[in-house]
N, C-alpha and C positions, 0 to 999 in steps of 0.2 A: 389585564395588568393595570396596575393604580400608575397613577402619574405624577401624584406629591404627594409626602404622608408630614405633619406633624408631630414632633415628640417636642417636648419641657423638660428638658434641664438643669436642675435649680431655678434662675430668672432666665434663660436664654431660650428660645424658641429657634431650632431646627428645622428647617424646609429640608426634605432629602426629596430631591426628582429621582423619580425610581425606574421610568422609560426605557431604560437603554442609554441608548444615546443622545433623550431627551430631546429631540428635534418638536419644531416648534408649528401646531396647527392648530385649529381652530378648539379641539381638548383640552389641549397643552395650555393655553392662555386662561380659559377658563377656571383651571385646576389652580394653576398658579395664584390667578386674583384672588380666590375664594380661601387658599391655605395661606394666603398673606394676609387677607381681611382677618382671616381667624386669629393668625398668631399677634397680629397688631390691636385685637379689640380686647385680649387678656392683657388686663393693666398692669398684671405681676409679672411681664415678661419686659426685660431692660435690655433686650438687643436681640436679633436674629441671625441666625446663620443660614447661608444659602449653600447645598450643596448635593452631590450626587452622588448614587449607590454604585454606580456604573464602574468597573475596576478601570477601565482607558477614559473614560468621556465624564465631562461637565454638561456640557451643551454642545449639541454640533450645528446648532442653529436651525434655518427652516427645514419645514421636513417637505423637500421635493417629490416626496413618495404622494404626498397629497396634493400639492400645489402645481405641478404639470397635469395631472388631469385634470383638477380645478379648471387652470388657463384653458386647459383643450375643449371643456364645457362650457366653457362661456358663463363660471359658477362665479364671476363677478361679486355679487352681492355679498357672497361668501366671503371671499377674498379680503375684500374693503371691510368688512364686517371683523375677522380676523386683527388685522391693521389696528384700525382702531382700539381692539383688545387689547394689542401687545403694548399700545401706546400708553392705556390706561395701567397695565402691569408696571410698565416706566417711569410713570406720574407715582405710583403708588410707591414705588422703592426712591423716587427722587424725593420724597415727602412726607416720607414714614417718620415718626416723632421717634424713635427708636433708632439705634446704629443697624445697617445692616451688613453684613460682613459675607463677600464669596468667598467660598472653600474650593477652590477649583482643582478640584482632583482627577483632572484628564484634560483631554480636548476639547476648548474652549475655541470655537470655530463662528463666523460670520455670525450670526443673531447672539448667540450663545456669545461669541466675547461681550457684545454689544451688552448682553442681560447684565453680565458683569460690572462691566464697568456705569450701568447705574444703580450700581451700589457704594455705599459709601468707603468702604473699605473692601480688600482684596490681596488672600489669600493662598500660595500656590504652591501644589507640590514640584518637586526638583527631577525625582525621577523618571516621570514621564506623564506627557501631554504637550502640546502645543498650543498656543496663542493667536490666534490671527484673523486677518482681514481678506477671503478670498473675493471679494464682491468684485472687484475689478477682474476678475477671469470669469468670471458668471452672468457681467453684463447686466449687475445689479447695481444702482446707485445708495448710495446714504442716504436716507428720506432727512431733513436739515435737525429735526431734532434729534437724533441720533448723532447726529456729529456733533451738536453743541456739547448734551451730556458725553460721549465721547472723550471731547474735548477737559472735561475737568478731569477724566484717572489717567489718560495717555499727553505726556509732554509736545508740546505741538510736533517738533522735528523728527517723534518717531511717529506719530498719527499718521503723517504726511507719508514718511517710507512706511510703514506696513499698509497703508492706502491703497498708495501708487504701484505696489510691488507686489503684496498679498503675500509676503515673504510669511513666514512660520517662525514664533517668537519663543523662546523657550524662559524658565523660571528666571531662571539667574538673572536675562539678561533683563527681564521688565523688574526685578529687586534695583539692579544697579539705575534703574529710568524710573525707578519709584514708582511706578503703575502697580506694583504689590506690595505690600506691608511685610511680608520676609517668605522665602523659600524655604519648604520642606523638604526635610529627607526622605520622605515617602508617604504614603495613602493615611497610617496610622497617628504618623506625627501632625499632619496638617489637620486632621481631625481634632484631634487633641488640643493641638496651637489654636485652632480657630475657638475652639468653646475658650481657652483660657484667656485670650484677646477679649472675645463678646463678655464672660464675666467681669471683667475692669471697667464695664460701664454700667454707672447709678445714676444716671442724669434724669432731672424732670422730666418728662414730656412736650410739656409747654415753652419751656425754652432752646431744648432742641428741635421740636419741630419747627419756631419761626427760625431758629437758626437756616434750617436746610430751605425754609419758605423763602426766606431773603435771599438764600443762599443761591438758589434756583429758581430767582423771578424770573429772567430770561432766558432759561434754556423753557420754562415751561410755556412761558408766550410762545415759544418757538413749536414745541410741537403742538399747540390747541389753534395757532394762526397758523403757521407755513405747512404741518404735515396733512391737515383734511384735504387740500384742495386738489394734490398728487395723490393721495390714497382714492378719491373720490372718481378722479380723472384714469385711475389705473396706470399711473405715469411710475410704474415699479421697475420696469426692466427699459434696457434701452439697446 
């Protein structure tokens, strides 16, 4: 099974994760960088949409199906190797000289919110999926770049409660906390809304990219200084 396919749109470039339920390992990252390098190195493309084929899921984040054996192997090298990828996938959507825009059309769960919200913009259907942060029932911490970028799509005082709670956030309620640019009526419409959002942008390159450069000088120090040294250390679960 493919894991991201690119299609062109008029100027808009398409990411569709095609997995399932799109959970996140050491394939998963790699697919991802390489169909973002690609859609980002065609100069005729003026914004991206990120999104999934999955009728329930966006992302359901790590994929434990590989990561508990992993740990049980002592496949470390792997592990830290992975990290790092996903970090690099994070840089790349925090820095893309293009708008990138999720279409999140299902469950949007731990890594997978995470992917979201470093993109620039964020799209969601109404009728079904959920939003959230289970990492505090899984005894997994926020590596600190992840919460910085976190921190620019989610309002501090709801970061804080879906944090601390791991509660399940539905459409509506992240339109009304501005964490999403508007709620869909369903799978087809959010489709539709997201390309016609990503078409209303014609921006340079050059000067949106220093945009998101400025924009994200310190969430990126944040993950290239604070996140090796826990990724290194294997300081992931607690």
């Amino acid at each position: 099974m493919s894991i991201c396919k690119l299609e062109t749109i008029g100027n808009v470039a398409v990411i569709t994760m095609t997995n399932g339920e799109n959970r996140h390992n050491p394939e998963f990252a790699k697919s991802l960088q390489s169909t973002l390098d690609e859609a980002i190195a065609d100069e005729n493309h003026k914004s991206i949409v990120l999104t999934s084929d999955d009728e329930k899921s966006f992302s359901q984040g790590i994929d434990i199906e590989w990561l508990l054996p992993a740990m049980k192997q002592k496949k470390f090298e792997e592990i830290m190797a992975f990290m790092h990828a996903m970090d690099g996938v994070f840089k790349t959507l925090l820095l893309a000289p293009i708008p990138v825009i999720a279409a999140i059309n299902g469950h949007a769960f731990g890594n997978g919110a995470i992917l979201a919200c470093a993109c620039d913009f964020r799209l969601m259907r109404a009728d079904r999926g959920f939003f959230c942060f289970p990492e505090v029932d899984l005894s997994i911490p926020f590596l600190p770049g992840m919460i910085a970028f976190v921190k620019k799509a989610v309002p501090y005082y709801r970061f804080n409660e879906m944090k601390l709670t791991g509660r399940r956030v539905t459409a509506d309620e992240l339109e009304k906390d501005h964490v999403i640019e508007r709620a869909f009526e369903d799978a087809a419409s959010l489709r539709d809304g997201a390309i016609s959002f990503a078409e209303t942008f014609d921006k340079k390159r050059t000067i949106f990219g220093e945009h998101k450069k400025r924009l994200h000088k310190e969430i990126i120090e944040t993950i290239e200084s604070e996140n090796p040294p826990l990724i290194n250390t294997m300081q992931l679960t607690v």
